[in-house]
N, CA and C atoms of all chains as a GROMACS GRO file, in nm:
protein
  594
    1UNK      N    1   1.194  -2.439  -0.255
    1UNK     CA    2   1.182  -2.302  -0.204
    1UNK      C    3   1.134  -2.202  -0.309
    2UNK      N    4   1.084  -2.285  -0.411
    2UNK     CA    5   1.047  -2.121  -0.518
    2UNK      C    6   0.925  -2.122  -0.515
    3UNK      N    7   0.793  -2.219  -0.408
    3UNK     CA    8   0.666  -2.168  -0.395
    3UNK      C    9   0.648  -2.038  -0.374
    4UNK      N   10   0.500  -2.008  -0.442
    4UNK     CA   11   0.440  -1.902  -0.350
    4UNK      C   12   0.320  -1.907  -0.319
    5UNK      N   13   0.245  -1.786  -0.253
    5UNK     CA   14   0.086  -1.846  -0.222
    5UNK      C   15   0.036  -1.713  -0.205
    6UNK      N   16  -0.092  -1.710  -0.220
    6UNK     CA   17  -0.161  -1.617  -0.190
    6UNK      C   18  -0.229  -1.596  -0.048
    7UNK      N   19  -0.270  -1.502  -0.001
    7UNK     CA   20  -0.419  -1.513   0.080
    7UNK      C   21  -0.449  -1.352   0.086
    8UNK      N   22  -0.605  -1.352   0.047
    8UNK     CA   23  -0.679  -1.293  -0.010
    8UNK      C   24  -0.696  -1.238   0.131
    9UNK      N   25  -0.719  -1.081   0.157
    9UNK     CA   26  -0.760  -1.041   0.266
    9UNK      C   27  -0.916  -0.996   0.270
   10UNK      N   28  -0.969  -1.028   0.323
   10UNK     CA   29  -1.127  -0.989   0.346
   10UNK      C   30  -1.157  -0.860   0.482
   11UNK      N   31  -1.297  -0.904   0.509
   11UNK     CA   32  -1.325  -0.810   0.634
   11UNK      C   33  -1.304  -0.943   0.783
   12UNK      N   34  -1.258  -1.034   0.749
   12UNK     CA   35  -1.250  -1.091   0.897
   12UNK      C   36  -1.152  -1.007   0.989
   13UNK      N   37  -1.134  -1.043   1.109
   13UNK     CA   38  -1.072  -0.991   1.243
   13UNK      C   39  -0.921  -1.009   1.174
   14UNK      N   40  -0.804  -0.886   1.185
   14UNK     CA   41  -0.656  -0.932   1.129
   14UNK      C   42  -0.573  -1.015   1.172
   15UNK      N   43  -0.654  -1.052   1.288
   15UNK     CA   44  -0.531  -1.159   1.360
   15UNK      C   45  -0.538  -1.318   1.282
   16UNK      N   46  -0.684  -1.325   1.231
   16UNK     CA   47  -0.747  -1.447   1.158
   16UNK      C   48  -0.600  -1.449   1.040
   17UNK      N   49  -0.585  -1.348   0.966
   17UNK     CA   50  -0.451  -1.275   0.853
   17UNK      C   51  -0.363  -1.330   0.866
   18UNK      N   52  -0.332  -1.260   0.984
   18UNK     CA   53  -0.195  -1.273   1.052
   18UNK      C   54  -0.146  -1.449   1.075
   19UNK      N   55  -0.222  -1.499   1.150
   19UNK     CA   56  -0.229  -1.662   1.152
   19UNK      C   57  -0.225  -1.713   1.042
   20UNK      N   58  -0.267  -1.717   0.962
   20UNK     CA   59  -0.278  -1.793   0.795
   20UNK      C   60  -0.175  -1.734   0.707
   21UNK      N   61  -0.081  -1.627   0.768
   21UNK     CA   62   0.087  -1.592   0.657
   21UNK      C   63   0.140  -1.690   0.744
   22UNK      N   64   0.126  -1.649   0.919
   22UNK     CA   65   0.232  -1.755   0.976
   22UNK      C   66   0.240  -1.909   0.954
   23UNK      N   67   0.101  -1.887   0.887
   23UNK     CA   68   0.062  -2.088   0.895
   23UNK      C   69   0.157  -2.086   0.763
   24UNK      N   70   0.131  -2.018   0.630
   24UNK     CA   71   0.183  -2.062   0.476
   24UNK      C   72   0.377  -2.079   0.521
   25UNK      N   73   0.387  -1.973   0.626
   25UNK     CA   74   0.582  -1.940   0.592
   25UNK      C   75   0.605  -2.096   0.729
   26UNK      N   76   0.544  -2.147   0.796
   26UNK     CA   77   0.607  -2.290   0.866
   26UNK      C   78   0.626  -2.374   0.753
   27UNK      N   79   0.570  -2.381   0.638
   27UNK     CA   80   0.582  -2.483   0.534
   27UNK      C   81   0.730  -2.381   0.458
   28UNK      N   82   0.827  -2.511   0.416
   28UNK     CA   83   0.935  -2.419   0.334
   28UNK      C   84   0.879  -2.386   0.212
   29UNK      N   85   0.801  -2.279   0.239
   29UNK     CA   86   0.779  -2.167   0.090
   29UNK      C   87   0.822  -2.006   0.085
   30UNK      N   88   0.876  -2.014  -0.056
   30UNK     CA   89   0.966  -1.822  -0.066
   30UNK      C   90   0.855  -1.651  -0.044
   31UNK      N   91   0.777  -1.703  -0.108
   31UNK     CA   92   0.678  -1.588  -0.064
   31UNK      C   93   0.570  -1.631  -0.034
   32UNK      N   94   0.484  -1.477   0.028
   32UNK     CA   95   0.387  -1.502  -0.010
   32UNK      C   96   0.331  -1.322   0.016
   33UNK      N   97   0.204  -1.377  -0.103
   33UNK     CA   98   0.120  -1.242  -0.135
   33UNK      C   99   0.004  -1.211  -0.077
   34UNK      N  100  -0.006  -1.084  -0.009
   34UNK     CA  101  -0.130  -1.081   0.063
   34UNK      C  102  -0.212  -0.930  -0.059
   35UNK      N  103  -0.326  -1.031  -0.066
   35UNK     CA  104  -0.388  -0.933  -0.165
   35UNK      C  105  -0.545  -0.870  -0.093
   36UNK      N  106  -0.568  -0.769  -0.149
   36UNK     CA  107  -0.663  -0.697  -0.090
   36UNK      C  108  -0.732  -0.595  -0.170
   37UNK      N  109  -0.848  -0.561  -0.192
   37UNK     CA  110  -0.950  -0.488  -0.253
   37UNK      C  111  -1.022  -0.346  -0.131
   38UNK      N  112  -1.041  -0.275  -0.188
   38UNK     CA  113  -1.143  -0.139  -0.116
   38UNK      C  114  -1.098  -0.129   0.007
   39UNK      N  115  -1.188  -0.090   0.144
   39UNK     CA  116  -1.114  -0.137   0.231
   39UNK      C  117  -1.033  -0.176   0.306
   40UNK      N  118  -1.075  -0.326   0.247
   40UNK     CA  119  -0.971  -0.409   0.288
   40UNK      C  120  -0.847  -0.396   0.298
   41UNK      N  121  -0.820  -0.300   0.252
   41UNK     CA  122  -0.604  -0.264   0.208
   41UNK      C  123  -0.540  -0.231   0.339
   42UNK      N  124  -0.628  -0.140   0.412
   42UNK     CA  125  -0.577  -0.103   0.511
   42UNK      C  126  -0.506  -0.220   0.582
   43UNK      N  127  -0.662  -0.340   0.621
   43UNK     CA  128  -0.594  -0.435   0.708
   43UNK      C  129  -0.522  -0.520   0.644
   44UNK      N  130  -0.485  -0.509   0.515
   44UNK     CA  131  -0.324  -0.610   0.444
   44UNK      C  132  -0.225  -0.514   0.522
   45UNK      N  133  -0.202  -0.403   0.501
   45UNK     CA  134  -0.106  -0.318   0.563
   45UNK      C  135  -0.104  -0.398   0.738
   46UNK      N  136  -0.208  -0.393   0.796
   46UNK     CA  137  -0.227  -0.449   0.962
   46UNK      C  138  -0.121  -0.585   0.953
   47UNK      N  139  -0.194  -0.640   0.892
   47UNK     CA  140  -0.135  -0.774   0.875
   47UNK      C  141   0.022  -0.795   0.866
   48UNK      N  142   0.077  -0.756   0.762
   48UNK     CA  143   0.217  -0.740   0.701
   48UNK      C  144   0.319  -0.730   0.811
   49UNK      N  145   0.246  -0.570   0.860
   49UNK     CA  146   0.290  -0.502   0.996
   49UNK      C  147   0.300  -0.548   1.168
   50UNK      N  148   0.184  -0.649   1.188
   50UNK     CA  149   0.157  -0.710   1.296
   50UNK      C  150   0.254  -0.843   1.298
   51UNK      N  151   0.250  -0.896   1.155
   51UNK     CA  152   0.342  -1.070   1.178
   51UNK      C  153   0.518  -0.968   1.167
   52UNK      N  154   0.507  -0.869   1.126
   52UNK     CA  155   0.674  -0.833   1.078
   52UNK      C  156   0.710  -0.773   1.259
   53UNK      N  157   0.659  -0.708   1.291
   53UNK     CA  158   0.637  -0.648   1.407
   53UNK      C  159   0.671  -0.748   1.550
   54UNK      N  160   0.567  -0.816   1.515
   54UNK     CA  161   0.514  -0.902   1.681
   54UNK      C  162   0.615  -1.033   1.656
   55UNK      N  163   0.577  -1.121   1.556
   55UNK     CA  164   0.596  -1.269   1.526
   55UNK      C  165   0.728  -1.296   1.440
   56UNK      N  166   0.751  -1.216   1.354
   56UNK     CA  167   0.864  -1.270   1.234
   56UNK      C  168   0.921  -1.104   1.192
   57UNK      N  169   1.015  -1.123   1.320
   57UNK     CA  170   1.100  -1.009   1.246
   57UNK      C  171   1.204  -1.038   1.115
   58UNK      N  172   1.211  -1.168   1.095
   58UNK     CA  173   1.303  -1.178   0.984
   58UNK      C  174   1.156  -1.139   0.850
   59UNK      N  175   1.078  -1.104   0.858
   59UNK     CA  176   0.958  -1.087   0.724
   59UNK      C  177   1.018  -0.988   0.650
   60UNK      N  178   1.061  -0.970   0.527
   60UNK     CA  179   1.069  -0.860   0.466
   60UNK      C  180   0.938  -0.851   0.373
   61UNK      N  181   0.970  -0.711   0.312
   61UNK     CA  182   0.867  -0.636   0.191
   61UNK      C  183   0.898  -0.697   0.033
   62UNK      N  184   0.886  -0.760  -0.007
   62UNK     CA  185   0.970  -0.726  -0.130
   62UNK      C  186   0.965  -0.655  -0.259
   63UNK      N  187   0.781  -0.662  -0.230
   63UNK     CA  188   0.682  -0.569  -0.310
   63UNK      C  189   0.562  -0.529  -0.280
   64UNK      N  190   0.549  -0.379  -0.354
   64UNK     CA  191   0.411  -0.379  -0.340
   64UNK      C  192   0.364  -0.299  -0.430
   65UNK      N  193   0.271  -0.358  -0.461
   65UNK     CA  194   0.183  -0.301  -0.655
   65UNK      C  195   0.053  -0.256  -0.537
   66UNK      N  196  -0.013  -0.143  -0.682
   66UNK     CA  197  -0.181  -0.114  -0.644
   66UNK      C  198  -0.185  -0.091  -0.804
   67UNK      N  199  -0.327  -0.137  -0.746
   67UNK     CA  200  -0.430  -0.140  -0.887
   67UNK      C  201  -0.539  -0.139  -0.913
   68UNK      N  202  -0.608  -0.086  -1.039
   68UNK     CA  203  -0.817  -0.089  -1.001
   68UNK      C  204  -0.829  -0.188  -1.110
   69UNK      N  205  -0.940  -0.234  -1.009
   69UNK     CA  206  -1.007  -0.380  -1.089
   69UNK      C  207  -1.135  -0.304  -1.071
   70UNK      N  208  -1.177  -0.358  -1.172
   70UNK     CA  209  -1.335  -0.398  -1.221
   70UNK      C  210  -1.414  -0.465  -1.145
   71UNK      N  211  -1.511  -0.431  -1.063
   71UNK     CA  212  -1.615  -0.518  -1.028
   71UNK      C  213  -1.808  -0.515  -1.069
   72UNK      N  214  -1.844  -0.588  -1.051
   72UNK     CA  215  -2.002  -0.531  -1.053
   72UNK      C  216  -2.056  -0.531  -0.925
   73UNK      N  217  -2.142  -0.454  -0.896
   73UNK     CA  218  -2.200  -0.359  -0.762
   73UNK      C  219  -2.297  -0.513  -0.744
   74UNK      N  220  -2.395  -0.481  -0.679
   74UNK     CA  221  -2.563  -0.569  -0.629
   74UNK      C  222  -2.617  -0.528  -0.736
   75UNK      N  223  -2.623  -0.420  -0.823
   75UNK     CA  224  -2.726  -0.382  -0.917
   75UNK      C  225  -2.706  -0.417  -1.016
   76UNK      N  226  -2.544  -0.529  -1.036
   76UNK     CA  227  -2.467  -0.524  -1.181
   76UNK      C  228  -2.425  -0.419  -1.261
   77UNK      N  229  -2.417  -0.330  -1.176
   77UNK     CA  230  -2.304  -0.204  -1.244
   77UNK      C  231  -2.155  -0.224  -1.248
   78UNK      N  232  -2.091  -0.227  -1.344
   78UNK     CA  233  -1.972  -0.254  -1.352
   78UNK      C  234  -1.908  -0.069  -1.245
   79UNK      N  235  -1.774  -0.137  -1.156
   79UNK     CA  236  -1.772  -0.025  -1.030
   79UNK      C  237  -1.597  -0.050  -1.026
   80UNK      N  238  -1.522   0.086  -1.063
   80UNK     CA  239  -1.351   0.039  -1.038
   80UNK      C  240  -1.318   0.036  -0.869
   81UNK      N  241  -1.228  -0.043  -0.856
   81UNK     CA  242  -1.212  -0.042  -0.698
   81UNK      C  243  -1.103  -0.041  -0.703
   82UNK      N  244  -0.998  -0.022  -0.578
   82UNK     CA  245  -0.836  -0.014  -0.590
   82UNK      C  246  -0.826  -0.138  -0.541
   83UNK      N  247  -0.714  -0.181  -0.603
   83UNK     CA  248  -0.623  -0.301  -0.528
   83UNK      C  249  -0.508  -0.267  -0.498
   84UNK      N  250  -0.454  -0.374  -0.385
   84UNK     CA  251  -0.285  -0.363  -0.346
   84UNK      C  252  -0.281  -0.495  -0.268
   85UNK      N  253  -0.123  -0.558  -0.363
   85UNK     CA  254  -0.060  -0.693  -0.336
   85UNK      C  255   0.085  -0.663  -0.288
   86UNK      N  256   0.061  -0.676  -0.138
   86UNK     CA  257   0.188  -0.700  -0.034
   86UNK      C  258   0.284  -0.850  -0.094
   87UNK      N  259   0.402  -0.857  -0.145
   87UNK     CA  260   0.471  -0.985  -0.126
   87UNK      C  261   0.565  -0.994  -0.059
   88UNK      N  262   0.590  -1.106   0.054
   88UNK     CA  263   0.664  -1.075   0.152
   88UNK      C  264   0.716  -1.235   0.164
   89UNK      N  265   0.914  -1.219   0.193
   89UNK     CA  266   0.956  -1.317   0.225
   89UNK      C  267   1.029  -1.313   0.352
   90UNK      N  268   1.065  -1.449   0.394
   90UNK     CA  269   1.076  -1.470   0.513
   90UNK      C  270   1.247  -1.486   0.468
   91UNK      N  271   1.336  -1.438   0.522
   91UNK     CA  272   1.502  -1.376   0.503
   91UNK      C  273   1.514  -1.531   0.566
   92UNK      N  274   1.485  -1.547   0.708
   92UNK     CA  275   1.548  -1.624   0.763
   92UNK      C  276   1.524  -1.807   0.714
   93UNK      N  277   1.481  -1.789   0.653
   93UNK     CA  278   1.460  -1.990   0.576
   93UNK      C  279   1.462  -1.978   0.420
   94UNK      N  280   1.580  -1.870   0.360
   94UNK     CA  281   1.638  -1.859   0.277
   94UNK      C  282   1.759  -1.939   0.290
   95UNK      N  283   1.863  -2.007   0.211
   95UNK     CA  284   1.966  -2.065   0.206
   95UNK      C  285   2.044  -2.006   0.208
   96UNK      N  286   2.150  -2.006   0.289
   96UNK     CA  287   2.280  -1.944   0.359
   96UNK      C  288   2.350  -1.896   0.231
   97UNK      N  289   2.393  -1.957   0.100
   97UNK     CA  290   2.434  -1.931   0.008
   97UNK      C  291   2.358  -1.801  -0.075
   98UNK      N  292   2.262  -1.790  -0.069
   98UNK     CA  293   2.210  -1.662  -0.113
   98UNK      C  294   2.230  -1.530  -0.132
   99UNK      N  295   2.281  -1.548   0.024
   99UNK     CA  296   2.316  -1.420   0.117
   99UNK      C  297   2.402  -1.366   0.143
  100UNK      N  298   1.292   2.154  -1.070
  100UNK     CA  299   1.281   2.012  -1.049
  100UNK      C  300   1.318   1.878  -0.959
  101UNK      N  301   1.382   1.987  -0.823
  101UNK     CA  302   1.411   1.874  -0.737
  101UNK      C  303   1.300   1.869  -0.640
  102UNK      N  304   1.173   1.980  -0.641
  102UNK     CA  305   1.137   2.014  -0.503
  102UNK      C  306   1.029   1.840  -0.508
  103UNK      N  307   0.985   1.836  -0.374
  103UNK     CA  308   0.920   1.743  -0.344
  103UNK      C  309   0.826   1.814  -0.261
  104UNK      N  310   0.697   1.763  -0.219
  104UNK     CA  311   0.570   1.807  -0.184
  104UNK      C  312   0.497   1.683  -0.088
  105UNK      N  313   0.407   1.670   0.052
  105UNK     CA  314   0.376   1.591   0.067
  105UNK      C  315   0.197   1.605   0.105
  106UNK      N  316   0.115   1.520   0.081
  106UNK     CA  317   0.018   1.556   0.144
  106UNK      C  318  -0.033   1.426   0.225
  107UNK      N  319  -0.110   1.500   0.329
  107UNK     CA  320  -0.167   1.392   0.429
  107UNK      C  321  -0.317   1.358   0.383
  108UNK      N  322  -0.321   1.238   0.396
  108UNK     CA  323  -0.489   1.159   0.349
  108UNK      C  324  -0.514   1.147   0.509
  109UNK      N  325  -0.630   1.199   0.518
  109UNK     CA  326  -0.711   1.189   0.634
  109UNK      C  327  -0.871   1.148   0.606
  110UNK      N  328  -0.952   1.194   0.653
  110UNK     CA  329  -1.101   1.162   0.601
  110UNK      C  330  -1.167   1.228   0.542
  111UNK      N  331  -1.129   1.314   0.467
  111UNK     CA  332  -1.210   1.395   0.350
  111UNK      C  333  -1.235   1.316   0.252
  112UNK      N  334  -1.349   1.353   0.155
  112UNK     CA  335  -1.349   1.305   0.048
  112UNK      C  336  -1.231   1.277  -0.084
  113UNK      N  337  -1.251   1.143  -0.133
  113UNK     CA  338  -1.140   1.135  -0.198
  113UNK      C  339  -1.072   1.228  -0.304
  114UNK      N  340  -1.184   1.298  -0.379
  114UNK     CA  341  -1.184   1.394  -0.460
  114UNK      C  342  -1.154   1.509  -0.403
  115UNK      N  343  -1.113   1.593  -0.287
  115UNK     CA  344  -1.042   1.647  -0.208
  115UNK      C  345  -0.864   1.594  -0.210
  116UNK      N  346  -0.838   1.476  -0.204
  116UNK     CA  347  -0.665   1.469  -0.221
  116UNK      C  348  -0.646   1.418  -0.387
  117UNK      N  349  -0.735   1.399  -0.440
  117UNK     CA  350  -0.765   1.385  -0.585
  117UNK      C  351  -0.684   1.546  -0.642
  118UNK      N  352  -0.745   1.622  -0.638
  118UNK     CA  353  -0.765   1.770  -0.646
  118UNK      C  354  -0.622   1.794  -0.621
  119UNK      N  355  -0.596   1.802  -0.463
  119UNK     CA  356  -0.478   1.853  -0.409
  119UNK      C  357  -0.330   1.756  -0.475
  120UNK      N  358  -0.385   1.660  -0.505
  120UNK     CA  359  -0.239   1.632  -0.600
  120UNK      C  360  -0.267   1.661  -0.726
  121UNK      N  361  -0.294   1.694  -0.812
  121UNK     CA  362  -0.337   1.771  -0.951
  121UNK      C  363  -0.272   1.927  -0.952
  122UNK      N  364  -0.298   1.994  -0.859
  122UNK     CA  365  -0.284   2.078  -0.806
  122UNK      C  366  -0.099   2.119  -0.774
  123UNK      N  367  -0.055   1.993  -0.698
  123UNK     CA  368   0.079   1.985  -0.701
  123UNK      C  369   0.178   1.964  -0.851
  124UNK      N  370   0.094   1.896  -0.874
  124UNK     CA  371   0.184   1.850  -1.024
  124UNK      C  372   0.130   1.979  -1.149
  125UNK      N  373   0.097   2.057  -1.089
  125UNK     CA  374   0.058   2.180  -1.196
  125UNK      C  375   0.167   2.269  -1.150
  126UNK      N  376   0.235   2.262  -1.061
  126UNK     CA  377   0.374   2.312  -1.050
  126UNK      C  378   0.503   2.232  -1.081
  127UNK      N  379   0.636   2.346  -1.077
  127UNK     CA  380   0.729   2.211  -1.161
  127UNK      C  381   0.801   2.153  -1.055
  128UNK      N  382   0.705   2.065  -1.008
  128UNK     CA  383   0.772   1.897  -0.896
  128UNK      C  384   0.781   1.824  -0.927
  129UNK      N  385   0.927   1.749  -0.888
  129UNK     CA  386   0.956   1.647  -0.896
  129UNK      C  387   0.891   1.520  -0.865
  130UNK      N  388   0.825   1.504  -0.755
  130UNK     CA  389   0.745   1.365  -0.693
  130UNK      C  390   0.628   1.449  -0.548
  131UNK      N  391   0.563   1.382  -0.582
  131UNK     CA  392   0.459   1.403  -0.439
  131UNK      C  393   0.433   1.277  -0.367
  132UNK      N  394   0.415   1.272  -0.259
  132UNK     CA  395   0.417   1.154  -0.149
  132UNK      C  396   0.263   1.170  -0.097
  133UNK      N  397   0.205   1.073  -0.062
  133UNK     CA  398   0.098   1.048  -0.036
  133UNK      C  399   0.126   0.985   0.105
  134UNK      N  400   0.082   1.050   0.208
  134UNK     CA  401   0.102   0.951   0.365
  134UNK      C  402  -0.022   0.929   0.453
  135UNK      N  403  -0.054   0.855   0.477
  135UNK     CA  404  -0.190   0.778   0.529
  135UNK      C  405  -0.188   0.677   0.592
  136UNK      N  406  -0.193   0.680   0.753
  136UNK     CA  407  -0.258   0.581   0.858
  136UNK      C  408  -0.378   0.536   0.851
  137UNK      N  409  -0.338   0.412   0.919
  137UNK     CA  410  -0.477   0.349   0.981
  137UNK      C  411  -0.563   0.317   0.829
  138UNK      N  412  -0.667   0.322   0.879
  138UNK     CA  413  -0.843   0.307   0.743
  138UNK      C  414  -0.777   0.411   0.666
  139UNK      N  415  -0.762   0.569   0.707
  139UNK     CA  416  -0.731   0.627   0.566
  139UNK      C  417  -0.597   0.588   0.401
  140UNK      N  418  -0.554   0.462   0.441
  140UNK     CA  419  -0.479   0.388   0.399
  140UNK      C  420  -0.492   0.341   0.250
  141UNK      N  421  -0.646   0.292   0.284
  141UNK     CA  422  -0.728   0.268   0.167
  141UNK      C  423  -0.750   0.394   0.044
  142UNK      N  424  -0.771   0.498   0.151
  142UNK     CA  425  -0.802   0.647   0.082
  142UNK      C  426  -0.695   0.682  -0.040
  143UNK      N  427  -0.545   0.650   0.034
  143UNK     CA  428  -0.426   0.703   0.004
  143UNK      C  429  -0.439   0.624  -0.135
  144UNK      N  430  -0.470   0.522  -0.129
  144UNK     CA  431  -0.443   0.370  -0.270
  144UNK      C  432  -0.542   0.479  -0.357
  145UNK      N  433  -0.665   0.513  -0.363
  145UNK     CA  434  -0.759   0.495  -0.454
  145UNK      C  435  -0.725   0.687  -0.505
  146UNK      N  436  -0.683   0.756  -0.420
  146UNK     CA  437  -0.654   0.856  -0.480
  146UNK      C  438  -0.511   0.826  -0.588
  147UNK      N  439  -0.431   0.778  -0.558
  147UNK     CA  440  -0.336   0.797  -0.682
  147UNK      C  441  -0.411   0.689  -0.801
  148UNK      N  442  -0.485   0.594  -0.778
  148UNK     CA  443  -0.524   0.559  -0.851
  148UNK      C  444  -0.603   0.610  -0.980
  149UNK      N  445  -0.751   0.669  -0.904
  149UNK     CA  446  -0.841   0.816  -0.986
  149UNK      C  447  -0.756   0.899  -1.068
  150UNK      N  448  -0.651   0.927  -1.010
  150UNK     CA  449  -0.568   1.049  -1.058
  150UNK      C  450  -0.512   0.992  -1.150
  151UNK      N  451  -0.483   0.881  -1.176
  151UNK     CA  452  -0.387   0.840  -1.278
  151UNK      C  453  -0.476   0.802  -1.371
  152UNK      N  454  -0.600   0.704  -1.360
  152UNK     CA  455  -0.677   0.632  -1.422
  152UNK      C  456  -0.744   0.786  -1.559
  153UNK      N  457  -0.814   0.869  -1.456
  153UNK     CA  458  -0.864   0.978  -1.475
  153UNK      C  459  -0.839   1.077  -1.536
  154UNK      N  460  -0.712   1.170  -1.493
  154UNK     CA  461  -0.683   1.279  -1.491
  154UNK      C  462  -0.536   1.295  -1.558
  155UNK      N  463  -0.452   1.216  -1.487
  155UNK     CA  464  -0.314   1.183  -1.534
  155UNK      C  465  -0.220   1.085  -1.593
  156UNK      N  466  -0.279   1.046  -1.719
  156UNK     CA  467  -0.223   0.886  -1.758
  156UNK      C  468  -0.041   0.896  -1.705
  157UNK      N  469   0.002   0.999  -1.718
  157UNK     CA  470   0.169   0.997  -1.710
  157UNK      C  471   0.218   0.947  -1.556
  158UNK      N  472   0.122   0.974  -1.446
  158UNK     CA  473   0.169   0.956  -1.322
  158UNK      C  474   0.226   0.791  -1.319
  159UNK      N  475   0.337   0.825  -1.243
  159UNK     CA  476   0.395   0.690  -1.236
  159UNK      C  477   0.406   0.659  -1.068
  160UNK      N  478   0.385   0.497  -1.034
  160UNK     CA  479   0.428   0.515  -0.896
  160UNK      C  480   0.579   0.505  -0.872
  161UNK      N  481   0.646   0.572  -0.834
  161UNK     CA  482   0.783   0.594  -0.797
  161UNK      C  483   0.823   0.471  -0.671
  162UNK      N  484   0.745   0.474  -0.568
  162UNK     CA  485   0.720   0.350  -0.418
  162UNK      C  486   0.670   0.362  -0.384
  163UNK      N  487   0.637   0.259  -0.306
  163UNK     CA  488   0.540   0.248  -0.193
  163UNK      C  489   0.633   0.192  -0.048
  164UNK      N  490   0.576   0.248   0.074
  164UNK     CA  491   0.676   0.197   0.178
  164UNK      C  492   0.576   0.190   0.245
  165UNK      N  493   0.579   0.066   0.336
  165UNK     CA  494   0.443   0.060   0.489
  165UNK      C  495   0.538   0.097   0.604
  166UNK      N  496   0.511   0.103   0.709
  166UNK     CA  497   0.576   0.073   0.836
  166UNK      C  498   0.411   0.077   0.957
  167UNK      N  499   0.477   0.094   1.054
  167UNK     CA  500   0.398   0.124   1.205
  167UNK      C  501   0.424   0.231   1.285
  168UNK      N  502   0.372   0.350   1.292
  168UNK     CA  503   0.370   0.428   1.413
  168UNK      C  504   0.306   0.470   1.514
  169UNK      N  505   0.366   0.465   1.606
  169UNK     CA  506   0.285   0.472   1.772
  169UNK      C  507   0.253   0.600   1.800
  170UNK      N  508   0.089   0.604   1.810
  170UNK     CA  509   0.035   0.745   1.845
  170UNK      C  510  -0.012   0.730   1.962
  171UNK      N  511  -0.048   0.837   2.034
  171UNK     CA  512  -0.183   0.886   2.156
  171UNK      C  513  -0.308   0.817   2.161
  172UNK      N  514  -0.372   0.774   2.180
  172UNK     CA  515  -0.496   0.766   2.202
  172UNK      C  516  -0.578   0.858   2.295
  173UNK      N  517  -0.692   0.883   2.268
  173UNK     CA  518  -0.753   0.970   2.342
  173UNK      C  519  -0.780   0.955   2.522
  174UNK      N  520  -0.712   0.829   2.562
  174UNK     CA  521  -0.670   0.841   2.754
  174UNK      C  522  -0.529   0.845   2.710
  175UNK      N  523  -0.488   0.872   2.603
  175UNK     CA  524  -0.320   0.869   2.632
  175UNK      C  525  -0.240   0.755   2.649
  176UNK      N  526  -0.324   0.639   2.587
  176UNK     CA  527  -0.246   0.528   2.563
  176UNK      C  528  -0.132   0.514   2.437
  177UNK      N  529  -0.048   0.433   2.427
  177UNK     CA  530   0.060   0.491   2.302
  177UNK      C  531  -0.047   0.341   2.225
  178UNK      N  532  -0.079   0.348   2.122
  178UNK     CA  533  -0.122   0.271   2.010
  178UNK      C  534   0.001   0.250   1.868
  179UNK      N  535  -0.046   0.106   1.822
  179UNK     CA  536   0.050   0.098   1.725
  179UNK      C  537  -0.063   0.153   1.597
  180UNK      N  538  -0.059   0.201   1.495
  180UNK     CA  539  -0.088   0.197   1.387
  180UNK      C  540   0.011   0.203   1.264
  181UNK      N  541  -0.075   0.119   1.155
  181UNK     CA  542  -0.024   0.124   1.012
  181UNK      C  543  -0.022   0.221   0.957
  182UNK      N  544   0.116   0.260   0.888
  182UNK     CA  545   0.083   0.400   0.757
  182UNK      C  546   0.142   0.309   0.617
  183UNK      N  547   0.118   0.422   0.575
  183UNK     CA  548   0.193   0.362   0.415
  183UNK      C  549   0.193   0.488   0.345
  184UNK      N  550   0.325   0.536   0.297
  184UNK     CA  551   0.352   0.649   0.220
  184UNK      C  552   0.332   0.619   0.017
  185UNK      N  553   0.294   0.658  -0.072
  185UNK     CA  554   0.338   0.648  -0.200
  185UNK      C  555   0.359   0.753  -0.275
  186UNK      N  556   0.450   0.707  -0.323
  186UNK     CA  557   0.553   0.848  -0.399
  186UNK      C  558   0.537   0.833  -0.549
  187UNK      N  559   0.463   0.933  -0.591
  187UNK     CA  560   0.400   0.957  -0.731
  187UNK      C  561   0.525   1.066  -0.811
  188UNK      N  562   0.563   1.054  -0.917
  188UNK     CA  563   0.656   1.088  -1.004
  188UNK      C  564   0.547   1.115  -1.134
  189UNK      N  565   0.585   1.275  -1.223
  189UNK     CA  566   0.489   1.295  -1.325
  189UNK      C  567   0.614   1.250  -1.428
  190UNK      N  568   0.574   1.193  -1.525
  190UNK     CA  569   0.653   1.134  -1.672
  190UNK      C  570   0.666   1.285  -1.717
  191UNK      N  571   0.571   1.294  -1.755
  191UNK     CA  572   0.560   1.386  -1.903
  191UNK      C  573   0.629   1.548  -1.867
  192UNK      N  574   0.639   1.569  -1.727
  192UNK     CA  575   0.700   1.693  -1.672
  192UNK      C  576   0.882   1.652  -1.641
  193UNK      N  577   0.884   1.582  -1.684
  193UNK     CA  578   1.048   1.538  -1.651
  193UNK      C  579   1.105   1.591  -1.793
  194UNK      N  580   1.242   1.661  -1.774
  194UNK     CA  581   1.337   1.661  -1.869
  194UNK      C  582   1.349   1.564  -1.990
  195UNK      N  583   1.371   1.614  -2.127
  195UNK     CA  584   1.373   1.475  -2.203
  195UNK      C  585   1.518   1.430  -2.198
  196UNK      N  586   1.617   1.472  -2.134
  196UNK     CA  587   1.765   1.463  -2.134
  196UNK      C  588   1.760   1.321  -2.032
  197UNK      N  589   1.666   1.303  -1.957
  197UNK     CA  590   1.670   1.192  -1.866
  197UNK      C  591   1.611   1.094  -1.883
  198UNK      N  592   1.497   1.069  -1.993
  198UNK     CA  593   1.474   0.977  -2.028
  198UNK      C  594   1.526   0.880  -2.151
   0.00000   0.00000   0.00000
């Protein structure tokens, strides 16, 4: 139980998101991090919100960082962008002793 | 030093809530909150970011909280959307008795 995992949020549809936290938390693993760039942050927020919401009310928050990374543009201009990493565990396939 | 301040990220330019929190912390406040639905979500991340990167090395993030709230839609449907509040704290304007 002390895995964790990532998944990187892009511009696909959020439900695509949403399916691939629910797929990582059926396997017994403790977190997982949904990370996201520009954009994209909003729909990590969708995501988080839609599986905690609709699918897994036991999901908690446990963190959440932002941060600017460095990228280079099409022209190779180095360009700061914001980041933010949601980590979120699932309460309920924690061990009774924990708690 | 207790007051608190909030501003709303909507779709103005970022350098518009850039400004308006600069602006706050040039008075003596305690924390300013940043609150932003939906896409402007993204907005909310990259302004405390600028501001800190930029303008204010001392800003600290104090939290971040997501949730979901149900608005109107324009036939008057109730919609879910994402917000996410972050609560910015200035270092260098704090008492030295507290640090």
């Amino acid at each position: 139980m002390t895995e964790s995992t990532t998944i990187f949020i892009g511009s696909k549809p959020v439900m695509n998101y949403v399916l691939a936290l629910m797929t990582q938390f059926n396997k017994p693993i403790a977190e997982v991090t949904l990370k996201a760039r520009g954009r994209s942050i909003s729909r990590a927020v969708d995501t988080a919100e839609i599986a905690r919401n609709r699918f897994m009310p036991n999901l908690k928050v446990k963190s959440i960082t932002i941060g600017t990374e460095s990228v280079q543009d099409e022209q190779g201009k180095n360009i700061n962008i914001s980041s933010m990493e949601i980590t979120l565990t699932n309460q309920s396939s924690e061990p009774k002793s924990s708690s």
